[in-house]
C-alpha positions as CSV (number, residue, x, y, z in Angstrom):
1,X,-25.8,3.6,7.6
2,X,-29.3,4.2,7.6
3,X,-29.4,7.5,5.8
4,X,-27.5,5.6,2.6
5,X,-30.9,3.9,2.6
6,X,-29.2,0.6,1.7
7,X,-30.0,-3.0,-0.2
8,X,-29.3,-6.1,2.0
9,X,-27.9,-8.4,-1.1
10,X,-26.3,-11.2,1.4
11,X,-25.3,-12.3,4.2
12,X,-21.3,-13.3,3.4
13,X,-20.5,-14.9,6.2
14,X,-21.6,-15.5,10.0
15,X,-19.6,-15.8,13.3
16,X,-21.4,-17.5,16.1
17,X,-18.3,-18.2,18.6
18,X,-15.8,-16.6,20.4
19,X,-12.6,-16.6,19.8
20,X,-12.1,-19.5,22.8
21,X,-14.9,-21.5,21.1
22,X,-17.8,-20.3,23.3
23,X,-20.9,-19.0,22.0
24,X,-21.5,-15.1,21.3
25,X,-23.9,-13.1,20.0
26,X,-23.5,-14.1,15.9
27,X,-21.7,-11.6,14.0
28,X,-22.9,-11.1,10.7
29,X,-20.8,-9.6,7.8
30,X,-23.2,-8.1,5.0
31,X,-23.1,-6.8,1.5
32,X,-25.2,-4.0,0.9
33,X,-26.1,-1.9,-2.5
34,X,-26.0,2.1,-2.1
35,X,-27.3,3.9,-4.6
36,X,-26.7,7.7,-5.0
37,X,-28.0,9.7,-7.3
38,X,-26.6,8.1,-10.4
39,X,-23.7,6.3,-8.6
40,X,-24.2,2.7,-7.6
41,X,-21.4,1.0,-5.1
42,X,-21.2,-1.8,-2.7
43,X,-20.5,-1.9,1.2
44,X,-19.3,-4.7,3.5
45,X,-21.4,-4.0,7.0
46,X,-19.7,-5.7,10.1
47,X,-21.1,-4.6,13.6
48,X,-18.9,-2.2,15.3
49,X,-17.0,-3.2,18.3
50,X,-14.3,-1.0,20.2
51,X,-11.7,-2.3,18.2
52,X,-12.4,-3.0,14.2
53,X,-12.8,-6.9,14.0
54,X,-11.6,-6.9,17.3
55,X,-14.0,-9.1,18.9
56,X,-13.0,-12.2,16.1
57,X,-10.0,-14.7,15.6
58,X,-7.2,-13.4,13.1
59,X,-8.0,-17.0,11.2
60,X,-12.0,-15.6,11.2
61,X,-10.5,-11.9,9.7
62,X,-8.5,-13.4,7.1
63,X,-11.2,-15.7,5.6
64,X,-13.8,-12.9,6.0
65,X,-10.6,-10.9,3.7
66,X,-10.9,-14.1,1.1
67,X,-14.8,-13.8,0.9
68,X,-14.7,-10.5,0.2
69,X,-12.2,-10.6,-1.9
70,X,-14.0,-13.2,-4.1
71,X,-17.5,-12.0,-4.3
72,X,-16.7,-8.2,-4.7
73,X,-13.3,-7.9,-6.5
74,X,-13.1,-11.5,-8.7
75,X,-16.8,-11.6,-9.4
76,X,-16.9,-8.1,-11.1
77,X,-19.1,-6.5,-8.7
78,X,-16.3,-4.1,-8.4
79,X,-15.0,-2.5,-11.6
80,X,-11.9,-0.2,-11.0
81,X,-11.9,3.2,-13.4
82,X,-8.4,4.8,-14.8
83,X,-8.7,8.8,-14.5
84,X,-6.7,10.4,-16.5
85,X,-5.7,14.0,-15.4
86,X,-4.8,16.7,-17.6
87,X,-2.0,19.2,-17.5
């Protein structure tokens, strides 16, 4: 990740429990901005467990899913093109 050379924009959300309630070390989900060359673009940054998300709650992955569904595709951050191909 550190060869993107990334932009912290925000912190979107924060995990400081287990999934029995204990405390853990806090797992952070972050927006980042990646620019290359002319190309600009977005990346949600979780730490990296064994298993993807695997060390939080299903009810913690799907309201991570909501947040970044909100800020990224309902705010306009991300803007989807239409490529036409030729024939």
């Amino acid at each position: 990740m550190e060869l993107l050379d990334p932009t912290h924009v925000e912190t979107l959300h924060v995990i400081e429990k287990t999934k029995e309630g204990k405390p853990r070390k806090p797992f952070k989900l972050d927006l980042f901005k990646v620019t290359i060359g002319d190309f600009e673009t977005r990346i949600v940054y979780g730490e990296p467990k064994n298993l993807p998300f695997g060390s939080v709650s299903t009810e913690d992955k799907k309201h991570m899913g909501r947040i970044i569904n909100e800020k990224i595709f309902n705010n306009g951050l991300y803007q989807q093109t239409k490529t036409k191909f030729s024939s």
